[in-house]
Biopython code that builds the backbone (N, CA, C, O; Angstrom):
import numpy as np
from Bio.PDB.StructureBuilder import StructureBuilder

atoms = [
    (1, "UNK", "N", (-9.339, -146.421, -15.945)),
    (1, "UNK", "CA", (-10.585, -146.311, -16.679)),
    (1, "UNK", "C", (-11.697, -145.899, -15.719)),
    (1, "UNK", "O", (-12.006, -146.381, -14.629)),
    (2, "UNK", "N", (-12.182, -144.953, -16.358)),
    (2, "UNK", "CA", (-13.843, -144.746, -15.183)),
    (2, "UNK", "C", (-14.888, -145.073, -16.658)),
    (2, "UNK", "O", (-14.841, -144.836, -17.865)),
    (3, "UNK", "N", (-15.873, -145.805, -15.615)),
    (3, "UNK", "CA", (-17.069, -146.011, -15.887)),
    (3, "UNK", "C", (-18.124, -144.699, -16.111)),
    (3, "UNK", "O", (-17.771, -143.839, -15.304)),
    (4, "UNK", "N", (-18.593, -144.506, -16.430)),
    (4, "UNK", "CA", (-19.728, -143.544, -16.263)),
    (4, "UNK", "C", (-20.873, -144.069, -16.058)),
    (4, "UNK", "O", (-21.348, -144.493, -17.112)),
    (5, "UNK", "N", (-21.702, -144.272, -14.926)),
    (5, "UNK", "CA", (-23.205, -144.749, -14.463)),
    (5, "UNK", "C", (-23.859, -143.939, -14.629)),
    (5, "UNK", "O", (-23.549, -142.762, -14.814)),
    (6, "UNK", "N", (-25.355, -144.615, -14.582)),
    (6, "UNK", "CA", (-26.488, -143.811, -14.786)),
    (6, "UNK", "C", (-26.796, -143.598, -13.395)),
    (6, "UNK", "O", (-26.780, -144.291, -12.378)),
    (7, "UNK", "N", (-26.982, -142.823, -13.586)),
    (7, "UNK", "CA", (-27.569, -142.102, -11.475)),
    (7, "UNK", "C", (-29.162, -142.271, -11.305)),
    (7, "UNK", "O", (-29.583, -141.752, -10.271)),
    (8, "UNK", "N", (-29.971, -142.791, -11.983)),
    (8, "UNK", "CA", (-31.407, -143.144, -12.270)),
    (8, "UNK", "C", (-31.729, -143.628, -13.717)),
    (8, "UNK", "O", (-31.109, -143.385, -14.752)),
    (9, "UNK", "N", (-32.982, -144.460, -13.512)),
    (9, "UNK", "CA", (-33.293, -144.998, -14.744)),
    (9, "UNK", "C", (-34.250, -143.689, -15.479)),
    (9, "UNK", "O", (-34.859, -142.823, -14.851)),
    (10, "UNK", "N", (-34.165, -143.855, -17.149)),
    (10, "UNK", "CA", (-34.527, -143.245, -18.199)),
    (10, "UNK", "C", (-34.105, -143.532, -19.332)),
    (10, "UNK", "O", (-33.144, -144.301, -19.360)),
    (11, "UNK", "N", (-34.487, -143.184, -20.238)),
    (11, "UNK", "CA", (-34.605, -143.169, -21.469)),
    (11, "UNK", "C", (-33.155, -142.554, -22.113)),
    (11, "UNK", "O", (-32.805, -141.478, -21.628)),
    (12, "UNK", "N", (-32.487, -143.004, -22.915)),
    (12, "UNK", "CA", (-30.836, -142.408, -23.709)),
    (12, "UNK", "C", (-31.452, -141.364, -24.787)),
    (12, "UNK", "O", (-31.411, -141.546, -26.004)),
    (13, "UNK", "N", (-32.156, -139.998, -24.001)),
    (13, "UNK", "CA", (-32.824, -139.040, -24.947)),
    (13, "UNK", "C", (-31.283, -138.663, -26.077)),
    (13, "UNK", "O", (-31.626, -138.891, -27.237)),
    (14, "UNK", "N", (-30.558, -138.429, -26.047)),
    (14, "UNK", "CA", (-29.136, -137.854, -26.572)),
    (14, "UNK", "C", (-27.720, -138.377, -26.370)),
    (14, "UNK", "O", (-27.530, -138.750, -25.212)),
    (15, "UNK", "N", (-26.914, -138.475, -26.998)),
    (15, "UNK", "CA", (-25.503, -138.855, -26.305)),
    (15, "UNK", "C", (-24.645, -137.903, -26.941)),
    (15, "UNK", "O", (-24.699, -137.754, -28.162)),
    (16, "UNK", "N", (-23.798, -137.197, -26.173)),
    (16, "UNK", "CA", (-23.236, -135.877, -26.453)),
    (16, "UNK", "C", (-21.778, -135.406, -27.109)),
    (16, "UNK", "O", (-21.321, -134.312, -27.439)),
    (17, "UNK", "N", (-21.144, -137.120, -27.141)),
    (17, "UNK", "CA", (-19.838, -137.580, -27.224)),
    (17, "UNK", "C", (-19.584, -138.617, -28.126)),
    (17, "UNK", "O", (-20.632, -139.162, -28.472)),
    (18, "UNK", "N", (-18.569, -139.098, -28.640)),
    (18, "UNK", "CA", (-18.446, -139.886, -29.567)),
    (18, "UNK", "C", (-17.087, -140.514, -28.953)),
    (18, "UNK", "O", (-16.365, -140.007, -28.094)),
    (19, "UNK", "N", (-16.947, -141.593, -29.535)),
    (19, "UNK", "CA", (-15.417, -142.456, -29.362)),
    (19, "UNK", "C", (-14.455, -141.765, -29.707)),
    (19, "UNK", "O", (-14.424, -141.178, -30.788)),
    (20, "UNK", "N", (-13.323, -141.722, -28.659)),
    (20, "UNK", "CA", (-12.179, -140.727, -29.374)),
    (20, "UNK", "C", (-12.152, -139.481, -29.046)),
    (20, "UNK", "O", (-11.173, -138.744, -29.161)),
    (21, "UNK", "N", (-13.808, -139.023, -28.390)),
    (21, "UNK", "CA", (-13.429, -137.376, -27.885)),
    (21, "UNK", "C", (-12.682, -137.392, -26.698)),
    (21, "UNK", "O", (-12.696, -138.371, -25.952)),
    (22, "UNK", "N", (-11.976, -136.296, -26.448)),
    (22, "UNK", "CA", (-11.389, -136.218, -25.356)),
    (22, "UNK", "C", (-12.650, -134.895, -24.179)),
    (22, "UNK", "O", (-13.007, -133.783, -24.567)),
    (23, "UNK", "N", (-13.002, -135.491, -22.903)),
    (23, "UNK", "CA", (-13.938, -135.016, -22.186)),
    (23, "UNK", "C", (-13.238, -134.768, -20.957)),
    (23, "UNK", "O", (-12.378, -135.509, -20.482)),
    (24, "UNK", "N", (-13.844, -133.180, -20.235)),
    (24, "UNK", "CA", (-12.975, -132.458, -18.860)),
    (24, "UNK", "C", (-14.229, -133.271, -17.951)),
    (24, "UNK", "O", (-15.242, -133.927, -18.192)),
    (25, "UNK", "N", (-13.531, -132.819, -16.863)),
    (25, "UNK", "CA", (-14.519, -133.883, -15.427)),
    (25, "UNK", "C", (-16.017, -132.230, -15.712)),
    (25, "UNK", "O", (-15.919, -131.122, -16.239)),
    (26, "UNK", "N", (-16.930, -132.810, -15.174)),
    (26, "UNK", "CA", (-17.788, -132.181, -15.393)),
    (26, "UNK", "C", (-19.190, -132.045, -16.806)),
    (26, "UNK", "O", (-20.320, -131.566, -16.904)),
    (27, "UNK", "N", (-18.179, -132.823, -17.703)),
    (27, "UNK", "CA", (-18.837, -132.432, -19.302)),
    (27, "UNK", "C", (-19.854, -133.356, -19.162)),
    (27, "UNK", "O", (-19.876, -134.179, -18.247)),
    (28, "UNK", "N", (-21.030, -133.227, -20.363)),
    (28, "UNK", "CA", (-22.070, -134.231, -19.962)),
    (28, "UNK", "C", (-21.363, -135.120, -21.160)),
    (28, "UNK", "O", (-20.499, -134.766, -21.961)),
    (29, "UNK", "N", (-22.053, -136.453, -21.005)),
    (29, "UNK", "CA", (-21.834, -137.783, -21.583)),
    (29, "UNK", "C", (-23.138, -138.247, -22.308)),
    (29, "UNK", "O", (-23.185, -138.833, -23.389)),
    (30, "UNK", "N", (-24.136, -137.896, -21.556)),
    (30, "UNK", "CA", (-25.553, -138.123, -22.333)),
    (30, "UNK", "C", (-26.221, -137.363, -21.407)),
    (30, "UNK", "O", (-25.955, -136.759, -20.368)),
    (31, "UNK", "N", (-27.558, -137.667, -22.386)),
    (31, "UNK", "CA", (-28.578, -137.355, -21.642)),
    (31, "UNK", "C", (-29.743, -138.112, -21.077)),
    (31, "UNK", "O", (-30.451, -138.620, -21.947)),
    (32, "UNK", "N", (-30.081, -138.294, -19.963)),
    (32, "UNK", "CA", (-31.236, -139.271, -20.027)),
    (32, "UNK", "C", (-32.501, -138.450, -20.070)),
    (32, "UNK", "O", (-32.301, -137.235, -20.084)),
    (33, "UNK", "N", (-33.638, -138.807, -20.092)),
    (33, "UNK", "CA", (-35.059, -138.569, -20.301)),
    (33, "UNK", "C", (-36.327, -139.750, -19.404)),
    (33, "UNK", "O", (-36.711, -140.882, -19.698)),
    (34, "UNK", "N", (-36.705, -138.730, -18.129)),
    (34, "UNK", "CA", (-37.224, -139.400, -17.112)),
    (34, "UNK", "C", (-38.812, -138.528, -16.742)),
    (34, "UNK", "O", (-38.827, -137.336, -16.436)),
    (35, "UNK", "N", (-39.941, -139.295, -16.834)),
    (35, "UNK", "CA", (-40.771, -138.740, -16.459)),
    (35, "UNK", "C", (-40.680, -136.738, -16.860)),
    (35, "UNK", "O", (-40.963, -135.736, -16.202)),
    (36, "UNK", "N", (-40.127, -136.979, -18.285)),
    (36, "UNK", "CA", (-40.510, -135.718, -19.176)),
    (36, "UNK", "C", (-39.038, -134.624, -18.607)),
    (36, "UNK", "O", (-38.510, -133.777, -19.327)),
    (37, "UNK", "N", (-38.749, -134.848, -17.598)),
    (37, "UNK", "CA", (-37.321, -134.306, -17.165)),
    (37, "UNK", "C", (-36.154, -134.591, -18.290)),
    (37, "UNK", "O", (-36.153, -135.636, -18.940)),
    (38, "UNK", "N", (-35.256, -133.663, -18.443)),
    (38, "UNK", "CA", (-33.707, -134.424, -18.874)),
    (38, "UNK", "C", (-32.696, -134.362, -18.412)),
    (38, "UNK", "O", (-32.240, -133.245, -18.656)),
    (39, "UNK", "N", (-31.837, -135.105, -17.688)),
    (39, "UNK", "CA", (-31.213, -135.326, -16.697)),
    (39, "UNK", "C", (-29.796, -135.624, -17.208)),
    (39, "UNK", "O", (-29.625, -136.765, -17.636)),
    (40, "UNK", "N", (-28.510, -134.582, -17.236)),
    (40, "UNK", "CA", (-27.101, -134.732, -17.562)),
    (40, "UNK", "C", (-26.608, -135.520, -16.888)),
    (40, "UNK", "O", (-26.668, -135.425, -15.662)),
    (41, "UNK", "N", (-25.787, -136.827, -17.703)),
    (41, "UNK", "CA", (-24.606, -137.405, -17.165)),
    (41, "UNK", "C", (-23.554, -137.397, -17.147)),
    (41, "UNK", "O", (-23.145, -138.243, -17.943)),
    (42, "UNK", "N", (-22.637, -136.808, -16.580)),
    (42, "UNK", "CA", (-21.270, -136.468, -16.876)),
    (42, "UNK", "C", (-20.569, -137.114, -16.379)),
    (42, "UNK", "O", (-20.815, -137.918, -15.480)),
    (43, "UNK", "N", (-19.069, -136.767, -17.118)),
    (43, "UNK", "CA", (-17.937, -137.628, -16.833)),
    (43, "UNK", "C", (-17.488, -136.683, -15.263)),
    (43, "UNK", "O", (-17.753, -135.562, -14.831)),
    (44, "UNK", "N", (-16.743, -137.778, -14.815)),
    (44, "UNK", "CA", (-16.360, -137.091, -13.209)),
    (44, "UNK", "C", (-14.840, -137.057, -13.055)),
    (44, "UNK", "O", (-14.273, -136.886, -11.975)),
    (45, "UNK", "N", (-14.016, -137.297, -14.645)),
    (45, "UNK", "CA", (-12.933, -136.601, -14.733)),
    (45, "UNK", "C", (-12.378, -136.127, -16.173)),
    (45, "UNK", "O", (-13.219, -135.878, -17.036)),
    (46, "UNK", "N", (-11.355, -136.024, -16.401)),
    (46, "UNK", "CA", (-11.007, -135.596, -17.575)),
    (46, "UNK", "C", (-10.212, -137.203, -18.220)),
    (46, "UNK", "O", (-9.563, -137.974, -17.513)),
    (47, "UNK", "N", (-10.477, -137.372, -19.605)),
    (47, "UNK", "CA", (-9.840, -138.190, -20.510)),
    (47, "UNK", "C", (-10.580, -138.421, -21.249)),
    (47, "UNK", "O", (-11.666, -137.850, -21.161)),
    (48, "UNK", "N", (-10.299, -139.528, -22.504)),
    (48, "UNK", "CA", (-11.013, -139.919, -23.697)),
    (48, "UNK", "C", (-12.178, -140.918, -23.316)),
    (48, "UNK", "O", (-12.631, -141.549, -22.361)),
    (49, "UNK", "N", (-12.357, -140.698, -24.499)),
    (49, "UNK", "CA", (-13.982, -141.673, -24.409)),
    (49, "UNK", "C", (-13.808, -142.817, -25.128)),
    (49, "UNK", "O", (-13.609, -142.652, -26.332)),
    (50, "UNK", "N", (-13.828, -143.843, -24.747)),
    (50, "UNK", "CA", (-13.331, -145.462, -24.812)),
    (50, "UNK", "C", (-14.128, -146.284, -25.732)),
    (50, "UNK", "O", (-13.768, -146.532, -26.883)),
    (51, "UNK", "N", (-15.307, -146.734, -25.155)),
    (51, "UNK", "CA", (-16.340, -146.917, -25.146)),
    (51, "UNK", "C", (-17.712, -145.789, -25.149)),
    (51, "UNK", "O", (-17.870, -144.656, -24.695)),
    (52, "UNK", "N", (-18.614, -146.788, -25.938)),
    (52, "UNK", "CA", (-20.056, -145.973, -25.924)),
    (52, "UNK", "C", (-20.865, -147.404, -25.677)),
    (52, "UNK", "O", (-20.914, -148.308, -26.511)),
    (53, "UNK", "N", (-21.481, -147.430, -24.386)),
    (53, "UNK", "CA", (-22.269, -149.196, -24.417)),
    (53, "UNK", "C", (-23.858, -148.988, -24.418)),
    (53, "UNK", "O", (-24.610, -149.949, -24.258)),
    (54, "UNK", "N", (-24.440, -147.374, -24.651)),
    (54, "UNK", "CA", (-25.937, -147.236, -25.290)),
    (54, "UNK", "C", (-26.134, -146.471, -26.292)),
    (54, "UNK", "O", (-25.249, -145.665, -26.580)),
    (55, "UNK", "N", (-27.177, -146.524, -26.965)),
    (55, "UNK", "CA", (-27.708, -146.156, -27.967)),
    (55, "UNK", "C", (-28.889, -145.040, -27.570)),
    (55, "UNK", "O", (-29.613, -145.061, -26.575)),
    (56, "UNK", "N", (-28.861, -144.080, -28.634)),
    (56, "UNK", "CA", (-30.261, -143.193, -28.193)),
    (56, "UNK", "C", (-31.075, -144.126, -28.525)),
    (56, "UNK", "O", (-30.933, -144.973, -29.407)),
    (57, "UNK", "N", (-32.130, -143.931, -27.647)),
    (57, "UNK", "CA", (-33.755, -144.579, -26.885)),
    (57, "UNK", "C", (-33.605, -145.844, -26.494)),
    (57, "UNK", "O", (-34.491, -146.675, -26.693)),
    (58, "UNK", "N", (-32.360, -146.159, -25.838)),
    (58, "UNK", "CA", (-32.357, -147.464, -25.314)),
    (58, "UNK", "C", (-32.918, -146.732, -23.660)),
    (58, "UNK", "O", (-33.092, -145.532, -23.449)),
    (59, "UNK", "N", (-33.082, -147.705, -22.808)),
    (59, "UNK", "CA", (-33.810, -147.507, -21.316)),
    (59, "UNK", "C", (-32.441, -148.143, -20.921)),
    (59, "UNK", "O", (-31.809, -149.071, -21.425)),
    (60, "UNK", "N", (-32.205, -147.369, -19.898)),
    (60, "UNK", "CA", (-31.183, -147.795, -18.580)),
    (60, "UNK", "C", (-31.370, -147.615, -17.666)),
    (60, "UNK", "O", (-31.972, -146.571, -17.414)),
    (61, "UNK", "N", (-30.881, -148.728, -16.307)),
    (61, "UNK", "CA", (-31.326, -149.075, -14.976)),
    (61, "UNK", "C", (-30.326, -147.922, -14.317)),
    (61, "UNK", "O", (-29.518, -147.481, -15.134)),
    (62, "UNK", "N", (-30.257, -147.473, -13.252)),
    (62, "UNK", "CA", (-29.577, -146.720, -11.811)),
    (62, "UNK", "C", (-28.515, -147.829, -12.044)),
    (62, "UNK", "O", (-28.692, -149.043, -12.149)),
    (63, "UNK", "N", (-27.385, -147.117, -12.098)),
    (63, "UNK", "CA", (-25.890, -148.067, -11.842)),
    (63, "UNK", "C", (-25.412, -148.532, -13.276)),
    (63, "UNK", "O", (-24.255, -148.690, -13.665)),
    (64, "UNK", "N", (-26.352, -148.673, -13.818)),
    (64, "UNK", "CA", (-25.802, -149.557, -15.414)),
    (64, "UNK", "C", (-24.689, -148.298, -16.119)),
    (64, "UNK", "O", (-24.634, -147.069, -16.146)),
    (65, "UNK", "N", (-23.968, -149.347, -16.586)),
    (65, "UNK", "CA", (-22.827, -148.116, -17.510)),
    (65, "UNK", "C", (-23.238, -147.892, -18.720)),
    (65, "UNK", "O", (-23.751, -148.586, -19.598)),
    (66, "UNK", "N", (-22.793, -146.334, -18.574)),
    (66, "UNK", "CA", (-23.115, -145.787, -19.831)),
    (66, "UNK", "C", (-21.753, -145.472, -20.834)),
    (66, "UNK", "O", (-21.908, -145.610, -22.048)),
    (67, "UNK", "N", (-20.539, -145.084, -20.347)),
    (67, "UNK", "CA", (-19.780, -144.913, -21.613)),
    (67, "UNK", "C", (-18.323, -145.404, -20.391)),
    (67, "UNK", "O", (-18.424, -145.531, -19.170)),
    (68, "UNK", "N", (-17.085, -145.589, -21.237)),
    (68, "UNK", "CA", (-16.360, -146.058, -20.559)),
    (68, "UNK", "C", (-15.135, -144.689, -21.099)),
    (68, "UNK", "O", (-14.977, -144.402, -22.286)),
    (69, "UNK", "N", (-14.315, -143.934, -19.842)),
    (69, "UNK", "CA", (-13.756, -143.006, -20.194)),
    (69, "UNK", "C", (-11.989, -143.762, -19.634)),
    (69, "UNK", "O", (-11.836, -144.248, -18.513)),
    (70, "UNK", "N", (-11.180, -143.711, -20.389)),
    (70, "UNK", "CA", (-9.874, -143.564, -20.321)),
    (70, "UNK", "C", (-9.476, -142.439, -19.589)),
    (70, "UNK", "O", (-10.152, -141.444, -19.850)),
    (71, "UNK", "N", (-8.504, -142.261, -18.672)),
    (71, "UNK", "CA", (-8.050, -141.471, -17.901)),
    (71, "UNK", "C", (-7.300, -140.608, -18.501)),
    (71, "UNK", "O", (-6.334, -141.093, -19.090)),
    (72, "UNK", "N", (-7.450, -139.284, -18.552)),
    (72, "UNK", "CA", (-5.982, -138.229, -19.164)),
    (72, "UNK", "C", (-4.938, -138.115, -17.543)),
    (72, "UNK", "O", (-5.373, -138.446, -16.440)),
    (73, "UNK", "N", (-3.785, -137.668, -17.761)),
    (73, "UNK", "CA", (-2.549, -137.479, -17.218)),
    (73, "UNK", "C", (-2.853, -135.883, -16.945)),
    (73, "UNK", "O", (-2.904, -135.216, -17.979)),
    (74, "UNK", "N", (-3.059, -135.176, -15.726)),
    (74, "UNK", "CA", (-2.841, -134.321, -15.597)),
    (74, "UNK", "C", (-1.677, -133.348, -14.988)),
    (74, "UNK", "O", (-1.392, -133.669, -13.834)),
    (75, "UNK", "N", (-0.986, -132.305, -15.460)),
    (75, "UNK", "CA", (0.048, -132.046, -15.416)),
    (75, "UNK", "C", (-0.251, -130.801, -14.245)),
    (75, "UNK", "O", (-1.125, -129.942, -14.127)),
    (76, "UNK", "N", (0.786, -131.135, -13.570)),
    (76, "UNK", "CA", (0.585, -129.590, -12.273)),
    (76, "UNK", "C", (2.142, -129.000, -12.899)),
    (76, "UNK", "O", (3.161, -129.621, -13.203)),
    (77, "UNK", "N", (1.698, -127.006, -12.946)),
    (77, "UNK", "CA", (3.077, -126.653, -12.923)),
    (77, "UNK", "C", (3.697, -126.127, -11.163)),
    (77, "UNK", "O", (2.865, -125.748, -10.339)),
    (78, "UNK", "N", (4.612, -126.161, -10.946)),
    (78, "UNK", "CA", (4.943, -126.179, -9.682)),
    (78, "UNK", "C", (5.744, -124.345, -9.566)),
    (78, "UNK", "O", (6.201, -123.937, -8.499)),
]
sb = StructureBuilder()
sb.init_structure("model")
sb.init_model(0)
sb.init_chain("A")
sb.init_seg("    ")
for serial, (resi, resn, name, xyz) in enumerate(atoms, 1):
    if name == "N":
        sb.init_residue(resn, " ", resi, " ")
    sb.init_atom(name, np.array(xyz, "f"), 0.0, 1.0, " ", f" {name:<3s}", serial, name[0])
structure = sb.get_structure()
């Protein structure tokens, strides 16, 4: 399981994902909203989305989790 943290505090302007999607490393997860900025959080690998533990316009601290991602199995062909 990976966590997804907030990398600074702001505002849950958007959340981009729902329970059950399946997300590649890179994709955003939300969005926060900081001193008028909007700032992507993405997942930092590929698998499903587990959990959702904010709501749009809730405020979150630096470090606090934002969605909880299940790991996908990635396949190498050789």
């Amino acid at each position: 399981m990976e966590e997804v943290k907030a990398s600074m505090a702001g505002s849950v302007w958007k959340i981009t994902v729902a329970v059950g999607d399946q997300v590649t490393e890179g994709q955003d997860v939300v969005i926060l909203e900081s001193m008028k900025m909007e700032i992507p959080i993405a997942s930092e690998s590929d698998g499903t989305v587990k959990e959702i533990k904010v709501a749009e316009g809730d405020f979150v601290n630096e470090g606090d989790t934002i969605a909880v991602i299940e790991l996908g199995i990635k396949l190498f062909m050789v």
